[in-house]
N, C-alpha and C positions, 0 to 999 in steps of 0.2 A: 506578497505582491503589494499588499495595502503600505507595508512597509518601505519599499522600494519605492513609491508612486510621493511617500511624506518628505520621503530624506533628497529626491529627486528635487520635488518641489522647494526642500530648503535651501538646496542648493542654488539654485536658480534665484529665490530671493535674495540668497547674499551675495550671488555676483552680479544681481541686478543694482545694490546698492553701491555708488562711487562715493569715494572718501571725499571729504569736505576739501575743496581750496580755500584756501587764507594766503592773502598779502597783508603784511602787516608792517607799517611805520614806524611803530614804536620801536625804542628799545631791544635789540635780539633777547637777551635774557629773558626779557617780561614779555616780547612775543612768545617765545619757546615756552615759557611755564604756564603760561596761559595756554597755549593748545595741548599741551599736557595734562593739567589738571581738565580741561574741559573732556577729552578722549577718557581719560580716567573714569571720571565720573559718570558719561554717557554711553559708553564703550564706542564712539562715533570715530574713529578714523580721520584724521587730519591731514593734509598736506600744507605744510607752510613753508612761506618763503617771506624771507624781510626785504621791502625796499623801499627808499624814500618814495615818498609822494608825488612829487614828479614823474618820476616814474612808473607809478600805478598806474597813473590816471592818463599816461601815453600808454599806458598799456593796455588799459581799458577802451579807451580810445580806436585802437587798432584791432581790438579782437570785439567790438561791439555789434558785427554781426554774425560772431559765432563766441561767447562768453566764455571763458574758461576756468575764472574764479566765480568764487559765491560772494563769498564777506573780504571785506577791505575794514581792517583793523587797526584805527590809531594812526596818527598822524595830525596833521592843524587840518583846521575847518574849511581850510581855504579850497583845497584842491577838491573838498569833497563836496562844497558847495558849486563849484564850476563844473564838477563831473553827475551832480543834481541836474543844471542847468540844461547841461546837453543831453539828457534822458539817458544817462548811463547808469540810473539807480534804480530801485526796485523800495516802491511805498513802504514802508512798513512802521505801525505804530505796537508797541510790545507794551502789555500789561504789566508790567514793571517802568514802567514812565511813573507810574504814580511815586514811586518811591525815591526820583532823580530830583537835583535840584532846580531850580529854577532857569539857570541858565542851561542847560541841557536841555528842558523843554523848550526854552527860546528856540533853542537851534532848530529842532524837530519841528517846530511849526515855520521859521522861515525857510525852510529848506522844501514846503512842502510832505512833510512825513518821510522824509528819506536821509536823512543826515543826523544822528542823536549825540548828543555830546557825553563821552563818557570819563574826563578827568580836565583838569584846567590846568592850564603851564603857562610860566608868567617870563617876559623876554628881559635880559639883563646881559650879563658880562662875567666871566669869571677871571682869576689870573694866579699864576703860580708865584705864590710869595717870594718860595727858593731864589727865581729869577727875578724877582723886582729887586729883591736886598742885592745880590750879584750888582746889579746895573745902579742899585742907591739911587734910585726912583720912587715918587710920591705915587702910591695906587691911585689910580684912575677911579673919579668916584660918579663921572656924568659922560653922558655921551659926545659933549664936547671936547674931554680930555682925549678922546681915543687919536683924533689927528692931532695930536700934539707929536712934534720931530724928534723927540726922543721915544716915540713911540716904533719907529721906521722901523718896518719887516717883524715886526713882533705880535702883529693882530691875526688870525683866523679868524673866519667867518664859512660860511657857506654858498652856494649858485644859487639864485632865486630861481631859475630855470630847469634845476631836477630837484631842489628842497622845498617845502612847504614853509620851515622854518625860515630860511633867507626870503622869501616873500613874505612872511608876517613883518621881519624884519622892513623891509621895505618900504610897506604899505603902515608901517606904524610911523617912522621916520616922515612920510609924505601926510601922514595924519597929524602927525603934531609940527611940524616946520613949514606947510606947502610945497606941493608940487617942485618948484623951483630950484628953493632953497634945501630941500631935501638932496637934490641929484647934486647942488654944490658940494653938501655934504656929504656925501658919495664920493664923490671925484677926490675930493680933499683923503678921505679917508684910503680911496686907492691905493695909496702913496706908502699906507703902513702898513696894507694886508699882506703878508706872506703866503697867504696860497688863500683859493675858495673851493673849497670841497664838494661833494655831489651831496650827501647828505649832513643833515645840521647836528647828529648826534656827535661826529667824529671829534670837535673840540672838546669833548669828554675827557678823553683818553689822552691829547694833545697837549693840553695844560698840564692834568696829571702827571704826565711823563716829561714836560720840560722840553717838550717838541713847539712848543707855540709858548708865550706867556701870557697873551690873552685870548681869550673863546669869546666868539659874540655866540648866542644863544639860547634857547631855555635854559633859566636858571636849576633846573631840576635835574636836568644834566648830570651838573657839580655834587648835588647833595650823597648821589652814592659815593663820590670816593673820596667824599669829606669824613664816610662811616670808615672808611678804613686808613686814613690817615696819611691823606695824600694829603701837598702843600697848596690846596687850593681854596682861596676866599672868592666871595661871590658878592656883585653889585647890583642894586638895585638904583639904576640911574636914577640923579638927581632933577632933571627933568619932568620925570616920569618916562612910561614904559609901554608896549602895548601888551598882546597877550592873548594865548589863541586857545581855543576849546580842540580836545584833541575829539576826533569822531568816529562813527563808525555808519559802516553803512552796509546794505544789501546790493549786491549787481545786480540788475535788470538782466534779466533770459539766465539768471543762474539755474545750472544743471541738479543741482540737490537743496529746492526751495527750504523744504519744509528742516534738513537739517541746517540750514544755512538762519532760518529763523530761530530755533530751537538755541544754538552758538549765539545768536543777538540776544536772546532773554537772557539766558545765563550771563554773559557781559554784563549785563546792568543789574546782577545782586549782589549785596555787600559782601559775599565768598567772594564771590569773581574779584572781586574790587579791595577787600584789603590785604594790605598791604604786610607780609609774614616777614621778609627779608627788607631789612632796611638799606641795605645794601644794593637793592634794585628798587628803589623808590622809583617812581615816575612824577605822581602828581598828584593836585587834591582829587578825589575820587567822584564820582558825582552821583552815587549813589550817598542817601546821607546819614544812612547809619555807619557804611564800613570805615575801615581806621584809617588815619593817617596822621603820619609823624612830627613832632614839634616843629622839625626842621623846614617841615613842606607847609605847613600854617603860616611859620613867619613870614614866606610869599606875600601873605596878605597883605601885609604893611606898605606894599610898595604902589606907588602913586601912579593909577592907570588912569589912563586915556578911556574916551567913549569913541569903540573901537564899531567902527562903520562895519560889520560884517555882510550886509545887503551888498553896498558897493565893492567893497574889497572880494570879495568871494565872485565877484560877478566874474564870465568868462571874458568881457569886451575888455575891464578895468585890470586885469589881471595882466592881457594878454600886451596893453598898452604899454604897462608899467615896466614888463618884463624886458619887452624887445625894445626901450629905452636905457634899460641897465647894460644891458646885452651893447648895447650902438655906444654908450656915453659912459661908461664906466667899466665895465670889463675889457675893454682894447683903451681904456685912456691911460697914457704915458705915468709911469712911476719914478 
């Protein structure tokens, strides 16, 4: 009986325990190995699913009085500061903060204790060499060459409206040009985009394969299938650049708290965070012991902006920004 009354009771506890949700932004590969190695490790049960940022955080949005994820993994700071904003996050300060750099702690305290920055990605331009030599074109080495007319239908870019990335983009662009002169630049640029996709990772693939010849983007994008020896170089505009902390965060009324914190400590130690496969780089890490590759260093070189994250992440400045690209540059004439 005693026995019956133990294995009864086990029972009951593990079908009282529900497997972790995960959305996650990043990268599929470096999503999926990440909730892999983490279930590995913990024996904790995953569900995940990848979607851009946009995305989430409409989806957070709409399920915010009955929550159905826990953790929101990866993606720009933007979405996750605007879904801060409107109390779609759940506090949480993790005793491995001590060990993040600096700007990961910036984040966590503007965000209020709910947003922690856990690798840095720097915005630039890639393009398929193959295709420049074909067309005997000078690479593009600033963001003013991109609307140049020999450029026409040869640009990809991303939606600011379900990418986090195409709004960093944006919001970088109206940081360093003004307001104004940004959306000119916009409108100009219209002319040579070839398509705008829902998420900002696809120029990945796009360039690699000779489907697009230029990617606007993170530059970090590019650096896996420069490991395998695809024809693609990477620019660090002349200008300068902006550049977004990717985050993470806990949902507010998540259903499996205490494993949904347990998945945020582990994210921020240097297992979690270096980097085995160089072929799925993502970005500088922000934990500051774990590795990361020459290739993701040389980021550093490139001339940022002092990137407004208060403003930019705000829901009003966001929300302004967007349904002006939306009205003045995604329906303006090409």
């Amino acid at each position: 009986m005693k026995r019956l009354i133990a294995a009864t009771f086990l029972l009951l506890c593990t079908a009282a325990r529900a497997d972790l949700n995960i959305l996650c932004s990043s990268e599929a590969d470096w999503c999926e190995s990440k909730a892999r190695e983490f279930s590995v490790q913990t024996g904790i049960k995953v569900n995940l699913a990848r979607k851009a940022t946009g995305e989430v955080f409409a989806q957070l949005k709409a399920e915010a009085a009955n929550p159905k994820t826990d953790v929101w993994y990866g993606g720009t700071h933007d979405p996750h500061l605007q879904a801060a904003n409107e109390g779609l996050l759940q506090p949480y300060v993790s005793t491995n903060m001590k060990d993040q750099y600096a700007w990961s702690a910036d984040l966590l305290e503007k965000s209020g204790n709910q947003v922690a920055g856990i690798y840095r990605i720097t915005l630039g331009f890639g393009y398929n060499r193959d295709l420049l030599a074909k067309k005997k074109l000078t690479a593009p080495a600033c963001w003013s060459d991109l609307v140049k007319p020999e450029f026409k239908g040869d640009v990809e870019t991303s939606n600011p409206a379900t990418s986090g990335t195409a709004y960093t983009i944006l919001a970088t662009l109206v940081q360093m040009m003004g307001e104004d002169k940004a959306f000119d630049y916009l409108r100009a640029l219209n002319k040579n985009v070839n398509r705008y996709t829902t998420s900002g990772t696809a120029q990945r693939q796009s360039v690699s394969r000779g489907e697009s010849m230029i990617g606007v983007t993170f530059l970090d994008e590019f650096i896996p299938e420069q490991y395998v020896n695809a024809p693609v170089e990477i620019v660090l505009p002349c200008e300068g650049t902006g550049y977004s902390v990717g985050a993470m965060s806990i949902v507010k009324g998540a259903r499996n708290l205490d494993d949904a914190k347990k998945f945020y400590d582990w994210a921020l130690t240097a297992e979690a965070q270096t980097i085995r496969d160089q072929t799925k780089v993502i970005a500088i890490p922000s934990n500051k012991t774990a590795y990361a590759p020459e290739r993701v260093k040389a980021l550093e070189k490139a001339k940022l902006i002092n990137y407004d994250f208060v403003k930019y992440g705000s829901s009003a400045e966001r929300k302004h920004l967007i349904e002006k690209w939306d009205r003045e540059v995604k329906s303006a004439p090409r």
